[in-house]
PLY file of the C-alpha trace (Angstrom):
ply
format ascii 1.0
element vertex 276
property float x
property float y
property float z
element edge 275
property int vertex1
property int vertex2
end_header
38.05 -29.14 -9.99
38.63 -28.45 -6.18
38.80 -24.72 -6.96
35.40 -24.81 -8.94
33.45 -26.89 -6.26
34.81 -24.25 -3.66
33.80 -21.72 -5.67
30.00 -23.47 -6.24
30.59 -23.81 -2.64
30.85 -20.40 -1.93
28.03 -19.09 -3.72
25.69 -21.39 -2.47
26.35 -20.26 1.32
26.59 -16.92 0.16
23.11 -17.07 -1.26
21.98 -19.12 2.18
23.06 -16.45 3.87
21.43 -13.94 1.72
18.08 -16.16 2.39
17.95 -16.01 5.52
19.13 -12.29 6.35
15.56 -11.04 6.50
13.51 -13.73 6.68
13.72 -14.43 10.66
10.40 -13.64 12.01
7.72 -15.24 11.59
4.19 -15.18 10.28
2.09 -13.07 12.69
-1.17 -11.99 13.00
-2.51 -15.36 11.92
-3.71 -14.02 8.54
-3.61 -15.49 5.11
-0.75 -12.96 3.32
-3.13 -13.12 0.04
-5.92 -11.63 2.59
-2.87 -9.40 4.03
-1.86 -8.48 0.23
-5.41 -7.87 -0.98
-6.38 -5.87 2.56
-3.19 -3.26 1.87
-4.03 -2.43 -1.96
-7.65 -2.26 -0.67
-7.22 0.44 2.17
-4.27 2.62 0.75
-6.88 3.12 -2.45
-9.29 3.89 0.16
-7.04 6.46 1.76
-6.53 8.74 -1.24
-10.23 8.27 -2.18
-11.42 9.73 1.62
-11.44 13.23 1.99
-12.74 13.52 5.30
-10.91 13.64 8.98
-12.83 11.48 10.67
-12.43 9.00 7.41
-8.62 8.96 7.90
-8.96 8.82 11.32
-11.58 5.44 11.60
-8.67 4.09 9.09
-6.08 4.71 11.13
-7.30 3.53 14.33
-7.55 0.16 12.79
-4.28 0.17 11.28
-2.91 1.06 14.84
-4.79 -1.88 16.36
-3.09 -4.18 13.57
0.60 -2.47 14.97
-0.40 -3.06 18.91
-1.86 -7.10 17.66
1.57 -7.46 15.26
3.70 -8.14 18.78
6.32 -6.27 17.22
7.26 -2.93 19.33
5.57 0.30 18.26
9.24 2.51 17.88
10.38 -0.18 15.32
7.62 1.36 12.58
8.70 5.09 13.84
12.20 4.92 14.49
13.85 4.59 10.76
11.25 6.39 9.27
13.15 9.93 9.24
13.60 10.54 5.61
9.77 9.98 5.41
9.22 12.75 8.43
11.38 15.14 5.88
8.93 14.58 3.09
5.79 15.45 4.86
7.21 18.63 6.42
7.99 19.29 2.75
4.71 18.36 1.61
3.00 20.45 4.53
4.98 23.59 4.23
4.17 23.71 0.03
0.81 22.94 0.66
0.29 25.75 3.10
2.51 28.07 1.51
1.32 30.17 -1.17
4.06 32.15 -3.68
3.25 35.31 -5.65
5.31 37.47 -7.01
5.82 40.13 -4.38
4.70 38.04 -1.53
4.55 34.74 0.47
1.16 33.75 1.61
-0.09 30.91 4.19
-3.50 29.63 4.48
-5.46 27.53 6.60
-7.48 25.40 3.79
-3.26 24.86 2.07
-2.54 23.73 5.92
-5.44 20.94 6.01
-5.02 19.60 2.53
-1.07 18.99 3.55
-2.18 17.74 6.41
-4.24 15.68 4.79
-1.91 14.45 1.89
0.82 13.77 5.06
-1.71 11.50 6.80
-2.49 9.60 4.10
1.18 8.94 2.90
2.19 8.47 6.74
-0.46 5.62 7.08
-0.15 3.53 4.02
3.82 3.62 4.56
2.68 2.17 8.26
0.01 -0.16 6.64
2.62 -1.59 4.40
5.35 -2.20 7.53
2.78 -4.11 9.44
2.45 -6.48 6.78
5.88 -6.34 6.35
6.90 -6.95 9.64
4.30 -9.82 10.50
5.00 -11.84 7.38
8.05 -13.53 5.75
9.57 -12.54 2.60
9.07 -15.79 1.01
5.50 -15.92 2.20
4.70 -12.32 0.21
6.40 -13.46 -2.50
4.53 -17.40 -2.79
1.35 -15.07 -1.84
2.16 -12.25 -4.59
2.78 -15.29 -7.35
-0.46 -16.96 -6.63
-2.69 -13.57 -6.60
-1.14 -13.52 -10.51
-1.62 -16.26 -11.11
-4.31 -15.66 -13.89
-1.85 -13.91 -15.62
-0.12 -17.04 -16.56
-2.84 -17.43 -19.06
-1.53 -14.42 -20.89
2.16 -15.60 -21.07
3.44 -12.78 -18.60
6.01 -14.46 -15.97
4.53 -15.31 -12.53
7.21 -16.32 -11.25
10.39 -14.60 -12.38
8.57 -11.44 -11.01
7.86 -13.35 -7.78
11.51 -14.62 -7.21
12.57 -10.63 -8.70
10.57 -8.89 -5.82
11.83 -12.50 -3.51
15.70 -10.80 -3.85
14.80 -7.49 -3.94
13.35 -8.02 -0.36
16.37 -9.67 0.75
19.07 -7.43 -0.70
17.19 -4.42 1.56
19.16 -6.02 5.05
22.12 -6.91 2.85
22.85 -3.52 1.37
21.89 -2.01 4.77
24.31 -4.05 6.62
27.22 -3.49 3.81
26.45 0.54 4.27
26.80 0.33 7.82
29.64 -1.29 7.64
31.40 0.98 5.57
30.39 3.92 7.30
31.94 2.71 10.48
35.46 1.89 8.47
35.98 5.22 7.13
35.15 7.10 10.12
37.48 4.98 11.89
39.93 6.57 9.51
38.63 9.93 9.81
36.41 10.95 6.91
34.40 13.35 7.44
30.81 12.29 6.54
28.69 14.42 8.59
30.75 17.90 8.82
32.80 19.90 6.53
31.58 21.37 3.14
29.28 19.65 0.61
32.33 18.91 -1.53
33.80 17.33 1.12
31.06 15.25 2.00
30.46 14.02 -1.34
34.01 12.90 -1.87
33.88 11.06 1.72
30.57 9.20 0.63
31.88 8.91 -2.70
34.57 6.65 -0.70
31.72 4.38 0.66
29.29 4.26 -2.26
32.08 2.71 -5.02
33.15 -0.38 -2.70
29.14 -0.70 -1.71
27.89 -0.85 -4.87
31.31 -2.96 -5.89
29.99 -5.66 -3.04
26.42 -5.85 -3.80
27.58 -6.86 -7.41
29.97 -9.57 -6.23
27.03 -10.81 -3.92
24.88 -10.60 -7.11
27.34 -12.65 -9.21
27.95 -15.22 -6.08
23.73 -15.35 -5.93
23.40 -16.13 -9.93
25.91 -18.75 -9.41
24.08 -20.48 -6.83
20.50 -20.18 -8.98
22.54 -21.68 -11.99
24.15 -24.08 -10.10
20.56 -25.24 -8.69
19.42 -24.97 -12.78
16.75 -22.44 -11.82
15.10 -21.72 -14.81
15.36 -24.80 -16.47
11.91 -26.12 -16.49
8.85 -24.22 -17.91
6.44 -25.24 -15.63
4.75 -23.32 -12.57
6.55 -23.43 -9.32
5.76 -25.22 -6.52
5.89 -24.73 -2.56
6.64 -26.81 0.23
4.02 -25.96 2.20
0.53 -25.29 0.73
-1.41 -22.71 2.00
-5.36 -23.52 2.37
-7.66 -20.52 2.17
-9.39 -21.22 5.57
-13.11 -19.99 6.34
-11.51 -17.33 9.21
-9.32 -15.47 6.57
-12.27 -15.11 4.15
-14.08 -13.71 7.18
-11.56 -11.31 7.48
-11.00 -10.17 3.83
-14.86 -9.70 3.62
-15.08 -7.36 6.59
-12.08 -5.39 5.68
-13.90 -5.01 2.03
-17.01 -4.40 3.87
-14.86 -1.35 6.20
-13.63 0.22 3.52
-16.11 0.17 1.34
-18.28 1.90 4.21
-15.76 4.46 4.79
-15.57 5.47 1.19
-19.42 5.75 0.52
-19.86 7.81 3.87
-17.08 9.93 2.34
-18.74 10.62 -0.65
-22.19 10.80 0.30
-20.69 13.72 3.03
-22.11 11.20 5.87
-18.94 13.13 8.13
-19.20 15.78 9.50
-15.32 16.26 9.14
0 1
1 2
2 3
3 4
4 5
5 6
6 7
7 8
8 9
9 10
10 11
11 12
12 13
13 14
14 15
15 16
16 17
17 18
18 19
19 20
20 21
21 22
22 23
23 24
24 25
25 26
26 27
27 28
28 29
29 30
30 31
31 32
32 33
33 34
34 35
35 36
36 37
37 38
38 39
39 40
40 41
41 42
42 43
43 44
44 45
45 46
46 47
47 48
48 49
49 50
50 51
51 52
52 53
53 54
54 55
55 56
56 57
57 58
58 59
59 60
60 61
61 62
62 63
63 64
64 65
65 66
66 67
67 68
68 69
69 70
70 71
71 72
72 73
73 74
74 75
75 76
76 77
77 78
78 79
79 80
80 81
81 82
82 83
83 84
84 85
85 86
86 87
87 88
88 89
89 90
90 91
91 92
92 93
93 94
94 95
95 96
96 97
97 98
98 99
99 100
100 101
101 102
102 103
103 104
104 105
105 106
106 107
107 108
108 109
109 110
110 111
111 112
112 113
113 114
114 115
115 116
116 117
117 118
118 119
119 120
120 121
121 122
122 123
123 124
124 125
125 126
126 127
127 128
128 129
129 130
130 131
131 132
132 133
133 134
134 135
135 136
136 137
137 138
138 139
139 140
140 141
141 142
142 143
143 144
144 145
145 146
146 147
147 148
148 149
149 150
150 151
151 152
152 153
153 154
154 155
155 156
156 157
157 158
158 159
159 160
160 161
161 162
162 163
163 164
164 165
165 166
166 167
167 168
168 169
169 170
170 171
171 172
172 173
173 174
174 175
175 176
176 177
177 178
178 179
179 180
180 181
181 182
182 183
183 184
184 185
185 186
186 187
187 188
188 189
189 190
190 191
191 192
192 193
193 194
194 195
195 196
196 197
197 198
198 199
199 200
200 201
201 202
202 203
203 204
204 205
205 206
206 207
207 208
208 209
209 210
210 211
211 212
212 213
213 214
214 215
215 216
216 217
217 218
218 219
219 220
220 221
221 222
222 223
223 224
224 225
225 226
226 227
227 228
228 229
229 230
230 231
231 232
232 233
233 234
234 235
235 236
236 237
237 238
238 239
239 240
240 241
241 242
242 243
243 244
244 245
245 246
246 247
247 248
248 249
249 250
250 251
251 252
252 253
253 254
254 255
255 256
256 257
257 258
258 259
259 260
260 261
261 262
262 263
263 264
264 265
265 266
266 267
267 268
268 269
269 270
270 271
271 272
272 273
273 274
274 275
């Protein structure tokens, strides 16, 4: 009996723990994150419907005045977004680079549109982080379950997808942390993860990717323990929240200009309103 409350125990810090690991900050901006939710679907259609410069760039300035009125420092949306960088020289270089059979050509007009695809990936990825980084996990999630709401109607699960995307969001810092952590245990032992050949690098990171993916499983098991130990799932009706959120007259203020914005941008784009 002791060793299956300890156990209970266990699980339930372990899924406290798991809780809070990425949901420290809180709600910035001072926007609804329905409005927030609504706003990023909104302008990252908008971005692959514009075709014109000066249509990416009037988005972007007002995504960078969202970054600069988020508080949060301007190298935290730049600084771990390397892999990204990779992908858009990738998507550049193909763009500009044409391949025939006897010869490798570059143009100017493949160099704009990769430019152009590049910008418009770069900015919704930085759209996304500042609502990311302004509002809590659990507020997305509440936000995301009440914009589906509707779909109750049609038996699809609200919130199971709502509490799926809640831990998905959470596991992110978790399995981050874990990585790190391994990383700095086997080079403290020598392995060889950034030099020798590709077969030795793949057996050094197979060393780190076994016990990782080992460790996210036990926190998985610990985490279903907890839910079943709080009898999640045991009621059919709609969740609740502490704290209800009132759709104030400001935020609808908001959502109607940034409609309004992007709406704007897109009919100037099509009508050929810019000159670029």
């Amino acid at each position: 009996m002791r060793a299956s409350f300890c156990s209970w125990r266990k699980a339930t810090l372990i899924a406290h723990m798991i809780g809070q690991a990425n949901n420290t900050r809180e709600t910035r901006l001072g926007v609804d994150p329905r409005v927030k939710l609504v706003l990023l679907l909104v302008v990252s259609i908008t971005l692959f419907v514009v075709d014109r410069w000066l249509g990416i760039a009037l988005i972007a300035a007002v995504i960078f005045a969202c970054m600069f009125a988020s508080g949060v420092e301007l190298r935290r949306y730049f600084a771990h977004l390397v892999p990204l960088y990779v992908l858009l020289g990738f998507t550049i270089f193909f763009s500009a680079t044409s391949f025939g059979l006897e010869s490798v050509g570059f143009t100017g007009e493949g160099l704009n549109r990769g430019c152009l695809y590049a910008a418009r990936i770069l900015l919704v990825v930085l759209a996304s982080l500042v609502v990311s980084y302004t509002t809590t996990d659990t507020a997305l999630t509440t936000a995301l379950a009440q914009l589906m709401a509707p779909l109750r109607k049609l038996h699809v699960p609200v919130d199971d997808i709502a509490m799926t995307l809640t831990l998905a969001l959470r596991f992110i810092p978790v399995f981050a942390d874990e990585l790190e952590t391994l990383k700095r245990a086997q080079r403290s032992r020598g392995a060889a993860l950034d030099s020798g050949g590709l077969g030795a690098r793949l057996r050094a990171w197979g060393a780190i990717m076994i016990p990782l993916f080992v460790g996210l499983f036990r926190r998985a098991d610990q985490l279903a323990q907890a839910m079943d130990a709080r009898c999640y799932g045991l009621s059919d009706k709609p969740r609740t929240s502490l704290a209800a959120r009132e759709f104030t007259l400001r935020n609808g203020v908001i959502l109607l200009v940034g409609l309004l914005f992007c709406f704007a941008v897109t009919c100037a784009s099509d009508l050929a309103l810019f000159p670029i």
